[in-house]
N, C-alpha and C positions, 0 to 999 in steps of 0.2 A: 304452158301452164302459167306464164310472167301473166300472160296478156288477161287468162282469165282469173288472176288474182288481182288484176287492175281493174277488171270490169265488178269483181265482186264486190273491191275497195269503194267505188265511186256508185253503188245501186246501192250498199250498205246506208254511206252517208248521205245518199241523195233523199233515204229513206228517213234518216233521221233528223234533216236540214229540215224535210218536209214536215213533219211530228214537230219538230220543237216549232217553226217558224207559225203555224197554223195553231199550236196551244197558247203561245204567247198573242197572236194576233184577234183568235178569239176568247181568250180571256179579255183584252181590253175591251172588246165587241159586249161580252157580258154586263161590265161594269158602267159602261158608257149607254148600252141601248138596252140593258133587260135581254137580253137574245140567249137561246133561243124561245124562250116562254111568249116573247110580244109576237110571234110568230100568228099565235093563234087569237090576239084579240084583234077587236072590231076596229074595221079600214081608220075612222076617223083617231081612234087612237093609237093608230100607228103610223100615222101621215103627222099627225101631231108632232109626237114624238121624233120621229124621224126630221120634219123643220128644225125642231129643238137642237138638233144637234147639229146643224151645219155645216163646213165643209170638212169638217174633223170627222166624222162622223161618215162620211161617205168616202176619205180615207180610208178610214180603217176599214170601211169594207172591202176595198180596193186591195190591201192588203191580206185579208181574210181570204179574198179569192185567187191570188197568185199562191200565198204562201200553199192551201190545198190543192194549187192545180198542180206543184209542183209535184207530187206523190204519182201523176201520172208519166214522168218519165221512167223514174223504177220501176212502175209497173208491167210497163215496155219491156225493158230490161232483164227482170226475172229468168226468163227462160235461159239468156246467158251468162248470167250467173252464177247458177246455178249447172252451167255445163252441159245443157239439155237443148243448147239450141234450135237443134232439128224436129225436136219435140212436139206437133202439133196439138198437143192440148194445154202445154204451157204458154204457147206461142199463139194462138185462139184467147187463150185467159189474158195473154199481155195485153193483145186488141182490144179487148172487152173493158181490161182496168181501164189504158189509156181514154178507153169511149167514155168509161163515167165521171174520169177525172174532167173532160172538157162538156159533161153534162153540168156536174156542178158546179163549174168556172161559170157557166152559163147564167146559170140560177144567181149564185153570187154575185157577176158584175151586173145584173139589173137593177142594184141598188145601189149602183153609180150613175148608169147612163139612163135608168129608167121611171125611176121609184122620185126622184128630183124634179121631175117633167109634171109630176101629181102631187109631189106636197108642198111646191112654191106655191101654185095658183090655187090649191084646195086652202092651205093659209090665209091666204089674201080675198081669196073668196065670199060668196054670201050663204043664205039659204036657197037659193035658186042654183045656184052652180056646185057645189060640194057633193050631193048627191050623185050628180054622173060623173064627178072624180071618184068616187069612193066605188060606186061600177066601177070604174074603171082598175084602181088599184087592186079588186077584189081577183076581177079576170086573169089579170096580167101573173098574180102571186099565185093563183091557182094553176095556170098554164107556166112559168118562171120558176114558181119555186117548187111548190107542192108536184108537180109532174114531172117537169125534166130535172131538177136538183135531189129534192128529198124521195121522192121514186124511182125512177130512172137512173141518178144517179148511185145511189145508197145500192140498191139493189144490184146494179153491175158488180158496184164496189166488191160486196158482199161474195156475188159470183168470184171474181179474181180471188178472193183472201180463203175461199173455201176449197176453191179446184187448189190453188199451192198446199193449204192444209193438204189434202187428200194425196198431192205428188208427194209428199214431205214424207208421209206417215207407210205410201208403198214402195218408196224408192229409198229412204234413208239420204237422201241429199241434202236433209235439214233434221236435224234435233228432233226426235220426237214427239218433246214437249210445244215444241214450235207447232207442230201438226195438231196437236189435240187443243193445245191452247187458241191456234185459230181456228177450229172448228166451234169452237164456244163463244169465242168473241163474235164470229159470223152470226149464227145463232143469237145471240143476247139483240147485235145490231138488229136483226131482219125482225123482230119485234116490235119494233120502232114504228115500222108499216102501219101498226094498228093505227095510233097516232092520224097518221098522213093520210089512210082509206078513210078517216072516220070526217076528213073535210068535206069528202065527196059523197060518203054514205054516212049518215047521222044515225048513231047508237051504233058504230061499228066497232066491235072490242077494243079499249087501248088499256095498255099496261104503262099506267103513267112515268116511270122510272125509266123504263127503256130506253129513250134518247138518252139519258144520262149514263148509264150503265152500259150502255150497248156502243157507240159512241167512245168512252173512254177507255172502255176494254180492246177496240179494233185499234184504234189510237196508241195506245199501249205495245198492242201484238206487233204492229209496225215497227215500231220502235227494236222491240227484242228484237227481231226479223234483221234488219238494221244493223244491229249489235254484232250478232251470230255472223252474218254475212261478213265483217269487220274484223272479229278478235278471231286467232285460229282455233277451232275446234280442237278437242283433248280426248276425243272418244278414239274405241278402234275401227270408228269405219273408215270405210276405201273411197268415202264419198266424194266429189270433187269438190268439195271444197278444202278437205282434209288434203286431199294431193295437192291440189294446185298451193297450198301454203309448205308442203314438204319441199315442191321443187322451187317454190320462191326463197 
């Protein structure tokens, strides 16, 4: 029971290292590049933009992507945790977290190694040459960000945070509020989708607020998750997390 109050300690914090390290990194990202709003304008104003901020600025993306990849190791983790090791649908949900966490690392470090490659020479550029950069930026963000980060990834995400909801809420291994409140945060996030299908189908419903709301509530849910996993639980269940802190 030591070993898995050591594992619940270190999937707790690794959950929470990841949340704060990714708020603080993309708050500067907000402040510095307008994100995620310049998401959706036109190539040249966001090639612009993006020169403008130089190598600082591809920093902090740099760190925006590590800081969120890291949620993909708790993710992994989960299942033992949680004491459910053998578990194949927590252990299915782990794969799935871990696979969006290195979707959206994906998506994020294009704006180090990729997104630089198109707004030096779109800068320095003329009216003859800008135009098949700005192709070229449009493609790479729709296949980079829009497909494998903000789909792809989001929606794995989604998937992991909903299946623990659901274990949480029929097994009592977590707080029940923990279940229902990530079923909501899931929910709020997968909205977000309008948004991102509406790049690829034009007039496809979006709920403007969702990335924000949806987004900071999953953000949040981790956090508590995190928490709970951490401080010992006070209820009367038998649940391992409740034991493994009795026999520690």
């Amino acid at each position: 029971m030591k070993t898995l109050h050591g594992v619940q300690n270190w999937t707790g914090s690794l959950l929470l290292a990841s949340a704060a390290g990714f708020t603080v990194a993309s708050s500067v990202l907000s402040a510095t590049f307008d994100w995620p709003d310049i998401l959706r304008e036109p190539a040249p104003v966001v090639l612009a933009s993006f020169h403008a901020g130089g190598p600082s600025l591809v920093w902090t993306w740099f760190a925006v992507a590590w800081t969120y990849a890291l949620v993909g190791v708790p993710m992994s983790m989960m299942s033992a945790a949680l004491g459910r090791g053998t578990d194949p649908v927590l252990r299915t949900a782990g794969a799935i977290g871990a696979a969006s966490a290195l979707l959206s690392l994906i998506g994020f470090l294009r704006w180090v190694f990729v997104v630089p490659a198109l707004a030096g020479p779109w800068a320095e550029g003329d009216a003859a040459t800008r135009p098949a950069l700005e192709a070229a930026w449009t493609a790479q963000h729709q296949f980079g960000g829009a497909l494998l980060g903000e789909h792809l990834g989001q929606v794995l995400a989604i998937v992991w945070s909903a299946t623990v909801s659901v274990v949480a809420l029929r097994s009592g291994v977590l707080p029940r509020w923990i279940g229902w409140s990530g079923l909501a945060a899931s929910a709020l996030y997968l909205l977000n989708q309008g948004d991102v299908l509406a790049t690829a189908v034009p007039g496809f419903p979006v709920w403007e607020p969702a990335g924000l709301i949806g987004s900071t509530a999953w953000g949040l849910w981790l956090a508590a998750v995190g928490v709970v996993l951490i401080v010992p639980r006070r209820s009367a269940s038998t649940g391992p997390i409740r034991a493994a802190r009795s026999a520690g």
